[in-house]
PDB file of N, CA, C, O and CB in Angstrom:
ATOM      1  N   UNK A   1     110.112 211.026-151.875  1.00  0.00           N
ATOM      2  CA  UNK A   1     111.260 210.506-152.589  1.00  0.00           C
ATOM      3  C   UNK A   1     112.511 211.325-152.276  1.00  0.00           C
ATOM      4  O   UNK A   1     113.610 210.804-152.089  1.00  0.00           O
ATOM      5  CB  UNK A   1     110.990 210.498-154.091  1.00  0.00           C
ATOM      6  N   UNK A   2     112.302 212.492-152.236  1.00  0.00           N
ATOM      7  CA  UNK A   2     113.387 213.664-151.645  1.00  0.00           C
ATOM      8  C   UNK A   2     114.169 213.161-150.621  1.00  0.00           C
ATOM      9  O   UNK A   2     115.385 212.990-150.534  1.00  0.00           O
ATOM     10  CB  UNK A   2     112.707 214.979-151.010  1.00  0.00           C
ATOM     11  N   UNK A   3     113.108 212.922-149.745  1.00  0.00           N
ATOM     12  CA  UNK A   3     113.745 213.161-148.142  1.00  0.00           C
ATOM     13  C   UNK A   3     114.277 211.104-148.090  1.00  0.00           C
ATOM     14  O   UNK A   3     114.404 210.460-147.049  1.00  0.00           O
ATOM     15  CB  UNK A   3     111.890 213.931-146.422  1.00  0.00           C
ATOM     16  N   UNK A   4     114.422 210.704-149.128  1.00  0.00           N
ATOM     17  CA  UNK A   4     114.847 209.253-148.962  1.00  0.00           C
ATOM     18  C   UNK A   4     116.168 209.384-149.657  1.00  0.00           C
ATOM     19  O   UNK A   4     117.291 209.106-149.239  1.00  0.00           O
ATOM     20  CB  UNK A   4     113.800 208.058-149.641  1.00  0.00           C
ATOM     21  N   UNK A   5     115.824 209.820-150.691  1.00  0.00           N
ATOM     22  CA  UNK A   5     117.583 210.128-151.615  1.00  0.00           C
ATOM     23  C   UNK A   5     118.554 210.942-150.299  1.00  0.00           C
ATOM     24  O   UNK A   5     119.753 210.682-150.193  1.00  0.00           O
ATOM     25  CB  UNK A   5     117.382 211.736-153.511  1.00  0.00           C
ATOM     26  N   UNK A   6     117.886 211.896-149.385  1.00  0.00           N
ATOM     27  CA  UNK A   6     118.464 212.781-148.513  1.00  0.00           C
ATOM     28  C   UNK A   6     119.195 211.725-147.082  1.00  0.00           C
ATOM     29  O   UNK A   6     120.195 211.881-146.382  1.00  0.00           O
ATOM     30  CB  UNK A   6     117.122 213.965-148.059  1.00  0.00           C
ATOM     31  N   UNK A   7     118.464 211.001-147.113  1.00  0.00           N
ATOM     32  CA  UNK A   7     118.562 209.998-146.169  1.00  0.00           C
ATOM     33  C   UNK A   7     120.075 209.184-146.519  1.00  0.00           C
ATOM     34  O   UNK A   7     121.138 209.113-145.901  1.00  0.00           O
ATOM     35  CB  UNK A   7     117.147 209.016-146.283  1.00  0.00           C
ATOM     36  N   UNK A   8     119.575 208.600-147.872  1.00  0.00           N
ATOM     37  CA  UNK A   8     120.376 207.728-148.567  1.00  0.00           C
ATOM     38  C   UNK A   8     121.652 207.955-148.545  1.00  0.00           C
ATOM     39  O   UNK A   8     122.438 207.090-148.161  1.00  0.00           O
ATOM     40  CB  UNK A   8     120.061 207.637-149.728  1.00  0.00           C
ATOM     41  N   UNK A   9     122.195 209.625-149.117  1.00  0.00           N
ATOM     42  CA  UNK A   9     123.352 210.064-149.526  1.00  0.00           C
ATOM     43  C   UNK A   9     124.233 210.494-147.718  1.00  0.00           C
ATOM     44  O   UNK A   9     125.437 210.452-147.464  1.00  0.00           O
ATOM     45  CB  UNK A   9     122.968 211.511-150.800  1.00  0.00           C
ATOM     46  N   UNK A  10     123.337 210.784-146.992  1.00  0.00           N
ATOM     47  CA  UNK A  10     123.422 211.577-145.853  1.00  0.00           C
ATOM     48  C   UNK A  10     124.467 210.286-144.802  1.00  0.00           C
ATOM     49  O   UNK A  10     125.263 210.514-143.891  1.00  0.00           O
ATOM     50  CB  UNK A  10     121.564 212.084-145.227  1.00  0.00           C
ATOM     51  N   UNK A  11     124.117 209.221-145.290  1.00  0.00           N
ATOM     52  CA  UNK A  11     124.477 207.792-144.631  1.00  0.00           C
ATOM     53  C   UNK A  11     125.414 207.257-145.411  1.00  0.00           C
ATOM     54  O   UNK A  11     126.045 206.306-144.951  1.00  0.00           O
ATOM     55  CB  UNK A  11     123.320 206.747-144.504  1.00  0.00           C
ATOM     56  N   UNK A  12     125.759 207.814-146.953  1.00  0.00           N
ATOM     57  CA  UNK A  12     126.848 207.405-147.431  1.00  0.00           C
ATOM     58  C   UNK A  12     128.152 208.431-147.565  1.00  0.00           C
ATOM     59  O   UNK A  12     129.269 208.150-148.001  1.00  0.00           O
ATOM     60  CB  UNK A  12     126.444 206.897-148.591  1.00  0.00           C
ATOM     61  N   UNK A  13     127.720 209.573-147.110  1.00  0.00           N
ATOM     62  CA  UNK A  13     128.379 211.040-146.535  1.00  0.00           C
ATOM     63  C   UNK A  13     129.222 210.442-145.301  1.00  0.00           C
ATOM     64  O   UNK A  13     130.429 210.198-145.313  1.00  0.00           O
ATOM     65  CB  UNK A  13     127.042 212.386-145.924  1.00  0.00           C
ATOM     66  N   UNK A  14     128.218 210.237-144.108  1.00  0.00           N
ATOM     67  CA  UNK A  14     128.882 210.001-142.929  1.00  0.00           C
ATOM     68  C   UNK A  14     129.934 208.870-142.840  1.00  0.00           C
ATOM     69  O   UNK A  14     131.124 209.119-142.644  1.00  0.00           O
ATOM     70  CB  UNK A  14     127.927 209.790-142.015  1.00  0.00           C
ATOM     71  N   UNK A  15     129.658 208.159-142.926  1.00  0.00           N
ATOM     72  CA  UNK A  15     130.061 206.769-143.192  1.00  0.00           C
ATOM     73  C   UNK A  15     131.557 206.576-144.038  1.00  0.00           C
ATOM     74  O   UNK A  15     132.443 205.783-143.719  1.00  0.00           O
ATOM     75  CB  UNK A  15     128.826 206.116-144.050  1.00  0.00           C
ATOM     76  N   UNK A  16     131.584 207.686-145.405  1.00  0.00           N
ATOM     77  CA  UNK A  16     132.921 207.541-146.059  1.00  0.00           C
ATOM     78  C   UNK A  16     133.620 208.927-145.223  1.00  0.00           C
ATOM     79  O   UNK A  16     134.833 208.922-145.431  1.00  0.00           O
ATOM     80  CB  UNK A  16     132.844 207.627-148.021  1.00  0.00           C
ATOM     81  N   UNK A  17     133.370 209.619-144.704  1.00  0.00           N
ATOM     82  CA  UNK A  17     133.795 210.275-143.818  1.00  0.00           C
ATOM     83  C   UNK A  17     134.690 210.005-142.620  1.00  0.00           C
ATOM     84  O   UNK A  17     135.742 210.542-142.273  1.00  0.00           O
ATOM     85  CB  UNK A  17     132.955 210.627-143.552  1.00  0.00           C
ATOM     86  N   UNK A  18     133.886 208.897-142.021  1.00  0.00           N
ATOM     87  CA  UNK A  18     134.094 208.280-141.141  1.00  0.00           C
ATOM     88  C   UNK A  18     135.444 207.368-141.475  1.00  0.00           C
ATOM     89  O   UNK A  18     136.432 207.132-140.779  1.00  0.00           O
ATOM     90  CB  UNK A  18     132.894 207.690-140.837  1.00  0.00           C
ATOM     91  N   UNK A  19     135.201 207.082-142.393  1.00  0.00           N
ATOM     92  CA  UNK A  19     135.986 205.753-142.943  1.00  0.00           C
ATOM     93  C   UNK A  19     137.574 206.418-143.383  1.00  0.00           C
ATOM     94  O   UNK A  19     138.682 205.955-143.113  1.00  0.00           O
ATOM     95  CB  UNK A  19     135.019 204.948-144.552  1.00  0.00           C
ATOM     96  N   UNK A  20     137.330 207.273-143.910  1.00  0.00           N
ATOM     97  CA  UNK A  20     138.268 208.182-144.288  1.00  0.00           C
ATOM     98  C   UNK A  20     139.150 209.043-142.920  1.00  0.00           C
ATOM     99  O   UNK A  20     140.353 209.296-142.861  1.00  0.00           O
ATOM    100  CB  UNK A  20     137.411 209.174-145.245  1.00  0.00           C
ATOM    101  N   UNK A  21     138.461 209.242-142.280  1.00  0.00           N
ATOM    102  CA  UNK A  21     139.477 209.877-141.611  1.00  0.00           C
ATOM    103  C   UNK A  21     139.706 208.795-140.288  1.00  0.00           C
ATOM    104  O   UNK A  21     139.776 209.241-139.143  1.00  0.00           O
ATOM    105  CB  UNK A  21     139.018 211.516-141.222  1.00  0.00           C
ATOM    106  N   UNK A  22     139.836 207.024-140.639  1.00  0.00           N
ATOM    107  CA  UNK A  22     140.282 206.183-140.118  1.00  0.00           C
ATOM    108  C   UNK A  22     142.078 206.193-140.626  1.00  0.00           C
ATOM    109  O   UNK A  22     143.022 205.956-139.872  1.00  0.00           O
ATOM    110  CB  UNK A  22     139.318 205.022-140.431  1.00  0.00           C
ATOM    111  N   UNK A  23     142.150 206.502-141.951  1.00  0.00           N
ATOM    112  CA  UNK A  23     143.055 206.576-142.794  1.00  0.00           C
ATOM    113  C   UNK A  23     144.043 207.802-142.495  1.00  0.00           C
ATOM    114  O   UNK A  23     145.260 207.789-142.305  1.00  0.00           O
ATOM    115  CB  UNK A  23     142.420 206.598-144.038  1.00  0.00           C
ATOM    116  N   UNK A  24     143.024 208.990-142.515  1.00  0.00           N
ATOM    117  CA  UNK A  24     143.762 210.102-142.262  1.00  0.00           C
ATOM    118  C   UNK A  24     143.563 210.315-141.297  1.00  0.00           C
ATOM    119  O   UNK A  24     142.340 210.383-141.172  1.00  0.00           O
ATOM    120  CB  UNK A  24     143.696 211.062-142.860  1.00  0.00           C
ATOM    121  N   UNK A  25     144.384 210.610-139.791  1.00  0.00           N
ATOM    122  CA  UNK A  25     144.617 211.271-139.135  1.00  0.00           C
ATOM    123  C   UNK A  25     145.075 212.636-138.775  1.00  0.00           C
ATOM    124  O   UNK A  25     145.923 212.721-137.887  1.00  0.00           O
ATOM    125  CB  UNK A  25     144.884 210.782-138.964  1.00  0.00           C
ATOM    126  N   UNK A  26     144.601 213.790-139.382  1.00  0.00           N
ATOM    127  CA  UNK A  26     145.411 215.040-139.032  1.00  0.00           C
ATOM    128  C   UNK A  26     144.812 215.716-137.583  1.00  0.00           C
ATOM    129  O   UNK A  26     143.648 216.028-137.330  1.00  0.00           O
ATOM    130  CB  UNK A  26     145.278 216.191-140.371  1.00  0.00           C
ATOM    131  N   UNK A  27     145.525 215.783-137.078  1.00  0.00           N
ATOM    132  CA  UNK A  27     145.052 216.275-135.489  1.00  0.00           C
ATOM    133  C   UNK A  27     144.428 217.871-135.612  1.00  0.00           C
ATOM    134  O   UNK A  27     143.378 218.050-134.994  1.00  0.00           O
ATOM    135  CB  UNK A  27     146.635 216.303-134.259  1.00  0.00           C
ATOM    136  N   UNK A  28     144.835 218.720-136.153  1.00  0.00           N
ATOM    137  CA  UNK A  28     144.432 219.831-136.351  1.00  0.00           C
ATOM    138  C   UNK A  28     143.136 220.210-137.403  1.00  0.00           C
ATOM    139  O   UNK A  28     142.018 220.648-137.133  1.00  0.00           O
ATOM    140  CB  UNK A  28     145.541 220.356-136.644  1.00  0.00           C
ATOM    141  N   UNK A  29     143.447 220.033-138.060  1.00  0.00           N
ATOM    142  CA  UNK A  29     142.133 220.235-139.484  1.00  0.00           C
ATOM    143  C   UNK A  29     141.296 218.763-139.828  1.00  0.00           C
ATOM    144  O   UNK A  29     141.844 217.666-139.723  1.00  0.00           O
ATOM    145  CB  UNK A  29     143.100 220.714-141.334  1.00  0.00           C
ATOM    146  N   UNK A  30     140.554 218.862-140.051  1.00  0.00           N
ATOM    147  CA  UNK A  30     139.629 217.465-140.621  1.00  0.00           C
ATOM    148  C   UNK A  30     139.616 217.469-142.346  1.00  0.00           C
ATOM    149  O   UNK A  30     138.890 217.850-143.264  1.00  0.00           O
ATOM    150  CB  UNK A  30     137.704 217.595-139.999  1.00  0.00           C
ATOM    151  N   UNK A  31     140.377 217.068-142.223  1.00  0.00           N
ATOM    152  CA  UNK A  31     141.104 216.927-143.782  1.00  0.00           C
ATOM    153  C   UNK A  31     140.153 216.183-144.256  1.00  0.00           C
ATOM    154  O   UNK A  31     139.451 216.691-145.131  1.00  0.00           O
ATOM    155  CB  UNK A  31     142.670 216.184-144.019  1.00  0.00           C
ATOM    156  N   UNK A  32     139.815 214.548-143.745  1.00  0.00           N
ATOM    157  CA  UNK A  32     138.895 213.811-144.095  1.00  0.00           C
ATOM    158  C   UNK A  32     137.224 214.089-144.548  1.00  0.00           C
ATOM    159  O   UNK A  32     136.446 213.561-145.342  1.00  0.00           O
ATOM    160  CB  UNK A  32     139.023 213.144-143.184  1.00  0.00           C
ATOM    161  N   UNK A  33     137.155 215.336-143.470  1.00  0.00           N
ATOM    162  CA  UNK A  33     135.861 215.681-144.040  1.00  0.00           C
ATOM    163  C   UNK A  33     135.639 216.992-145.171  1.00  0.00           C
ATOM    164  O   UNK A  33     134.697 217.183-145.941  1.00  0.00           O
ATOM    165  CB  UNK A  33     135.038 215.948-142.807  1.00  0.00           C
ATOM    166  N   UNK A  34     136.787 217.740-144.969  1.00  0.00           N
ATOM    167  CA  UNK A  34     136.505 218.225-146.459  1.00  0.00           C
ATOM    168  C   UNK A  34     136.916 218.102-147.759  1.00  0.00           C
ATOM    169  O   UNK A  34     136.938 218.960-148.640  1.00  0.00           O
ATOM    170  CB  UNK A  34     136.597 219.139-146.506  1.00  0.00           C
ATOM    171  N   UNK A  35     137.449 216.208-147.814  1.00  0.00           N
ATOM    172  CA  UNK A  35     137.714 215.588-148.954  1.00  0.00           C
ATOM    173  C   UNK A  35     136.332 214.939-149.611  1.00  0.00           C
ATOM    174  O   UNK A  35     135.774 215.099-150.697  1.00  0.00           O
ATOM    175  CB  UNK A  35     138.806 214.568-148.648  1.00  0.00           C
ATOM    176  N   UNK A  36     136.121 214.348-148.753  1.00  0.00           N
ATOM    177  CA  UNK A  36     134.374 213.927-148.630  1.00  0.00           C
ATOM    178  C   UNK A  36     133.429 214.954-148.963  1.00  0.00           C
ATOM    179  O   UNK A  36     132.752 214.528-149.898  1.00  0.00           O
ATOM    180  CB  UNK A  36     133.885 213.539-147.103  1.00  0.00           C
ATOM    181  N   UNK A  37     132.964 216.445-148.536  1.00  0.00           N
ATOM    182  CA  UNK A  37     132.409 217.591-148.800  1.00  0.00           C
ATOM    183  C   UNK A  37     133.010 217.373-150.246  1.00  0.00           C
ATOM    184  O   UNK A  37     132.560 216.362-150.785  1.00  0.00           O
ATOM    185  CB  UNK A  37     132.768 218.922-147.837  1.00  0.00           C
ATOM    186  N   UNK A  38     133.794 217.985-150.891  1.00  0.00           N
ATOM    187  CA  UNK A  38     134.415 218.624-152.035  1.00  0.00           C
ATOM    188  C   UNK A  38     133.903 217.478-153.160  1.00  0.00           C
ATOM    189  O   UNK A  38     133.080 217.697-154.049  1.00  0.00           O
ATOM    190  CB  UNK A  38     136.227 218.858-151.853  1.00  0.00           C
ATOM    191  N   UNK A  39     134.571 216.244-152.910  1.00  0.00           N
ATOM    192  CA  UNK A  39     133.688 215.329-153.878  1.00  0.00           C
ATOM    193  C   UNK A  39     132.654 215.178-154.008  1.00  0.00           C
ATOM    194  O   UNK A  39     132.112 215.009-155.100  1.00  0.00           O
ATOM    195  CB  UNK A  39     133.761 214.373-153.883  1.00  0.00           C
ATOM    196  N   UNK A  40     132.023 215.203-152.776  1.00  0.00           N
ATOM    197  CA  UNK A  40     130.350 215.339-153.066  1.00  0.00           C
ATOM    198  C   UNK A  40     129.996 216.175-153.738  1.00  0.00           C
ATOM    199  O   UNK A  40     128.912 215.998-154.296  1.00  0.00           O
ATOM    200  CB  UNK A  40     129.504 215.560-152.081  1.00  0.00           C
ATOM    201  N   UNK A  41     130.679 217.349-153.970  1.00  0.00           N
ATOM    202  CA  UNK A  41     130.028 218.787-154.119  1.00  0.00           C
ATOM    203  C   UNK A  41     130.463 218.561-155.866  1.00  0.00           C
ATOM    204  O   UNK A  41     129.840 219.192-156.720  1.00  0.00           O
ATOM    205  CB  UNK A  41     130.908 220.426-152.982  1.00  0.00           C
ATOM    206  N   UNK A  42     131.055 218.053-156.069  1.00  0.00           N
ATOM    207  CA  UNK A  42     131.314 217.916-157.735  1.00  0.00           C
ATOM    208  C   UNK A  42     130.673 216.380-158.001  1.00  0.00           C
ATOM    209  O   UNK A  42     130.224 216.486-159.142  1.00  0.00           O
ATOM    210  CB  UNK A  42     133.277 218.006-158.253  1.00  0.00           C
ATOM    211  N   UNK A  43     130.512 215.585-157.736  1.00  0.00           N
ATOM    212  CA  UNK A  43     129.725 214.738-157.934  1.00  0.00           C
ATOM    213  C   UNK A  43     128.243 215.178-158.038  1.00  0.00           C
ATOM    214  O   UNK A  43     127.520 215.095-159.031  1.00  0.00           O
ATOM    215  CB  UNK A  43     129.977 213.895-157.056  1.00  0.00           C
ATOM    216  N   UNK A  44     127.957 215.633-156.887  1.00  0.00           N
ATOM    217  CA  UNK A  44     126.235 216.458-157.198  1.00  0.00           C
ATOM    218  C   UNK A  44     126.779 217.599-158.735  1.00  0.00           C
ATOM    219  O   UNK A  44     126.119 217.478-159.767  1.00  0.00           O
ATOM    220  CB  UNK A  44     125.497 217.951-155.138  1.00  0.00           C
ATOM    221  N   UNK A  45     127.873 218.536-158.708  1.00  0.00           N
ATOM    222  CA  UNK A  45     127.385 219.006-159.891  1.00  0.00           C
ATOM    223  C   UNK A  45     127.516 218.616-161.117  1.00  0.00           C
ATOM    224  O   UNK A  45     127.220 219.229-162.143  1.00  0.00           O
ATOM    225  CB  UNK A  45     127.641 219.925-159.975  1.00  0.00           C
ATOM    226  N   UNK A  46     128.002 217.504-160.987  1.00  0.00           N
ATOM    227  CA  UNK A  46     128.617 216.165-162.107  1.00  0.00           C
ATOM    228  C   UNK A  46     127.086 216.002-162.955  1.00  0.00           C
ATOM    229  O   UNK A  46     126.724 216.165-164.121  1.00  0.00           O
ATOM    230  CB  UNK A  46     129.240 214.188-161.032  1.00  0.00           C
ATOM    231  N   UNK A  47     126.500 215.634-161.810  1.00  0.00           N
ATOM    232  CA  UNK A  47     124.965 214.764-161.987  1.00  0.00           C
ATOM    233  C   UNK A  47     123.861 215.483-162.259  1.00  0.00           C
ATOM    234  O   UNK A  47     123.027 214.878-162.933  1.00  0.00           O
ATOM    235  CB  UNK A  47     124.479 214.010-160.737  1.00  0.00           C
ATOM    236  N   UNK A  48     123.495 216.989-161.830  1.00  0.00           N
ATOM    237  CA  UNK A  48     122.797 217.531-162.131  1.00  0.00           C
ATOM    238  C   UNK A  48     123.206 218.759-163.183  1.00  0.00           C
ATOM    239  O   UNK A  48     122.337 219.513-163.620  1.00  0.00           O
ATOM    240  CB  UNK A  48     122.296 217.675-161.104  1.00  0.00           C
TER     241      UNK A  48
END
């Protein structure tokens, strides 16, 4: 069940990542991905 939730989130990680830095373009830093990281990271501690 672990490694499916891991799967699950891992594909909705990449994906709004992805999607996100369609939006944002910063040439230097990946802004997009540590907007994505940071919410995740309070969402997981939201939830647990």
């Amino acid at each position: 069940m672990y490694y499916c939730l891991l799967v699950i989130f891992g594909m909705i990680g990449a994906t709004s990542r992805y999607a996100l830095g369609l939006f944002i373009s910063v040439e230097q830093f990946p802004l997009a991905t540590l907007i994505v990281n940071l919410l995740g990271c309070f969402l997981l501690a939201f939830i647990t």
